[in-house]
C-alpha positions as CSV (number, residue, x, y, z in Angstrom):
1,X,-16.4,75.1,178.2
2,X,-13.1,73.5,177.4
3,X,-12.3,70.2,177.1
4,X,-11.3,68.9,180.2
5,X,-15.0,70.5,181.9
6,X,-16.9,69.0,178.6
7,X,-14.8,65.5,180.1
8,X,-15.8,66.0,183.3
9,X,-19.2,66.9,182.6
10,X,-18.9,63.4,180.2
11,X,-17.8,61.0,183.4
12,X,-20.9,63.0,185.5
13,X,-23.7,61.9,183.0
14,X,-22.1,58.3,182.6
15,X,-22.0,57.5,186.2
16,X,-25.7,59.3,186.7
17,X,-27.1,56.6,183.6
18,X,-25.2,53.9,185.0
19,X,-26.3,54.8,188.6
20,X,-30.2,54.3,186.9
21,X,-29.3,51.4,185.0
22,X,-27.6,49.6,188.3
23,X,-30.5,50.2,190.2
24,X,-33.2,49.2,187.7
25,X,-31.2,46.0,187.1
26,X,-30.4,44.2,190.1
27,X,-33.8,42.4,190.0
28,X,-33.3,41.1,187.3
29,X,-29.4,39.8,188.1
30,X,-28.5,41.8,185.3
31,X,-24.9,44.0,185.0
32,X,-24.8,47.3,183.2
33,X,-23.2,46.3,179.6
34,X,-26.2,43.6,179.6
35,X,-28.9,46.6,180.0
36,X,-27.2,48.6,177.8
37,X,-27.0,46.1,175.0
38,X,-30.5,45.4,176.0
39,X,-31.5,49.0,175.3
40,X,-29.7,48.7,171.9
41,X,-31.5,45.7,170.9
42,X,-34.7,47.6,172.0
43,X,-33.8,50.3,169.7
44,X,-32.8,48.4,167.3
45,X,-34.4,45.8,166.7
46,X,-33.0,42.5,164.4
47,X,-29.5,44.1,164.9
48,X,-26.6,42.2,164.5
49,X,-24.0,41.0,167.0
50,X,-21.1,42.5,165.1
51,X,-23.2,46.1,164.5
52,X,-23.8,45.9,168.6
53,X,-20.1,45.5,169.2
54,X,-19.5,48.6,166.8
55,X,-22.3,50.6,168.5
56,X,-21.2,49.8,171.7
57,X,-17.3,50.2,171.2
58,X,-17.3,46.6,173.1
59,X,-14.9,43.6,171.4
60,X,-17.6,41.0,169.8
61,X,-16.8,38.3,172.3
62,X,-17.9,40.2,175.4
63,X,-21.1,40.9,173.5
64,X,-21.8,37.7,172.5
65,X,-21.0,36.8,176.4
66,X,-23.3,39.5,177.2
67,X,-26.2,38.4,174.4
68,X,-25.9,34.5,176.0
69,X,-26.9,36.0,179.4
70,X,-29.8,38.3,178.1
71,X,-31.0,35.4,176.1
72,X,-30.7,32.8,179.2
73,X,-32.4,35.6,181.1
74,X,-34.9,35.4,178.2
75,X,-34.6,39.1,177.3
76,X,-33.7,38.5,173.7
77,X,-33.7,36.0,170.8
78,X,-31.3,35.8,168.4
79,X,-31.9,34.6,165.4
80,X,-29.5,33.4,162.1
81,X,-29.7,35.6,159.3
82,X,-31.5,34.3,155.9
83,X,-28.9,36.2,153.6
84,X,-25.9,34.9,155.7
85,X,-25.8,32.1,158.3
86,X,-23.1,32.6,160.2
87,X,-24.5,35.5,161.2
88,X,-26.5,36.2,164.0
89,X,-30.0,39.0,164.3
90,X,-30.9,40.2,167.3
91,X,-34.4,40.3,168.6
92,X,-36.4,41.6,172.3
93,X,-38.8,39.3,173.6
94,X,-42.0,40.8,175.8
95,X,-39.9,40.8,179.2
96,X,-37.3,43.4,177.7
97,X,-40.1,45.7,176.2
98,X,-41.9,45.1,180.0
99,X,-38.6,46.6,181.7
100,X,-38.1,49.2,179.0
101,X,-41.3,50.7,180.1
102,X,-39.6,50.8,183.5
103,X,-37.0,52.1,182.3
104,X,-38.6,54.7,180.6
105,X,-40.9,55.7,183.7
106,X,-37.3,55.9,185.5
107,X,-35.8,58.0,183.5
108,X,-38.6,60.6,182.9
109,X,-39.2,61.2,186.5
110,X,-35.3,61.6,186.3
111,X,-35.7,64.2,183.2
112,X,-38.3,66.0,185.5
113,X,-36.1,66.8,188.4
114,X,-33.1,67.9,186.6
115,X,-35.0,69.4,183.7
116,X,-37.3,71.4,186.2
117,X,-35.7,75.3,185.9
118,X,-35.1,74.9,182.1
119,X,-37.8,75.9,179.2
120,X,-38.7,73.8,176.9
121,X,-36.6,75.6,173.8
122,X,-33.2,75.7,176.3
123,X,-33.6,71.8,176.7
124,X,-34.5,71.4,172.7
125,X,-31.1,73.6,172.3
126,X,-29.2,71.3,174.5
127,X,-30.6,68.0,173.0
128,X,-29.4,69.4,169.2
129,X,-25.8,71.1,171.0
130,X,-25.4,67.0,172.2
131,X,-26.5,66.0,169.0
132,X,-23.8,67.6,166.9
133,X,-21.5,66.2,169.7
134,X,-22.4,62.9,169.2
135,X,-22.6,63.4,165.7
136,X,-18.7,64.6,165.8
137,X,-17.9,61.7,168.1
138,X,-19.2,59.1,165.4
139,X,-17.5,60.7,162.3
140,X,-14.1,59.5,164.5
141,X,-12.4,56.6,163.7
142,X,-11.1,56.3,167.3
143,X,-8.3,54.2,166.3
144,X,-6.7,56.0,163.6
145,X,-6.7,58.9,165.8
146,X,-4.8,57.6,168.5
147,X,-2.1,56.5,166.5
148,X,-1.9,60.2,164.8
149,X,1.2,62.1,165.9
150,X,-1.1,65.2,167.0
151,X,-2.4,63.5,169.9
C-alpha cells in the first residue's frame, strides 16, 4: 500500500468512528471533539487539560471550551491539582461511564460486521501492523517536520 491508499484508507476509518460517535451523541447534545475528549478522560482518568490538548492535537482553549460543556453536561469533573494549582485534573462522572458502555456495545456489534470473514490471528496482525503505525505517528514531532526542507 503506498501512501496516498494508507491516506485514503486513514480518512475512511475517521469518517466510519466519527459516523458512530455522531450518532451515539446527539442525545446527549453532544459534538464529536466533546465524545472524543470524553473517551480520553474515560481512558484516562485524572488527566490533565494540557496532556488532552497534546493527545488530541487540539489548541488548549478549544479543550477547555470542550471540558466546560462536558462538565455542564455533567460528564466530567475537573478537579485542581494538589502539587500545582493552576492546574486542572480531569475526572468521569457515572453518566460518561453509563454512555461508554454504549459506546462500547456500539462499537463491538460494529467490530462484528466488519471483522466477520477475518480469523482471529489476521485481526491480532492487523491490530499490532496499526500499532507500530501509531507508534511511528507519536515518535513525530509534527511541527518540526513540516518546517523540514524534505517535505
Amino acid at each position: 500500500m503506498n501512501g496516498e491508499n494508507f491516506i485514503h484508507f486513514s480518512v475512511i476509518l475517521y469518517r466510519s468512528k466519527k459516523k458512530i460517535m455522531q450518532y451515539l451523541l446527539k442525545d446527549y447534545n453532544l459534538n464529536y471533539f466533546d465524545g472524543m475528549l470524553m473517551l480520553e478522560v474515560l481512558h484516562t482518568p485524572g488527566v490533565s487539560q494540557q496532556r488532552l490538548a497534546k493527545i488530541m492535537l487540539a489548541n488548549e482553549s478549544g479543550v477547555a471550551r470542550g471540558l466546560r460543556h462536558l462538565e455542564k453536561s455533567a460528564f466530567i469533573n475537573r478537579q485542581e491539582d494538589p502539587d500545582n494549582r493552576r492546574r486542572k485534573l480531569v475526572f468521569p462522572t457515572t453518566k460518561a461511564k453509563d454512555f461508554y458502555h454504549s459506546f462500547n456495545k456500539l462499537v463491538n456489534w460494529w467490530n462484528q460486521k466488519i471483522f466477520k470473514n477475518f480469523s482471529n490471528q489476521e485481526i491480532e496482525s492487523l491490530m499490532d501492523l496499526l500499532q507500530r503505525v501509531e507508534n511511528a505517528w507519536n515518535e513525530l514531532n509534527v511541527p518540526d517536520f513540516m518546517n523540514e526542507e524534505e517535505v
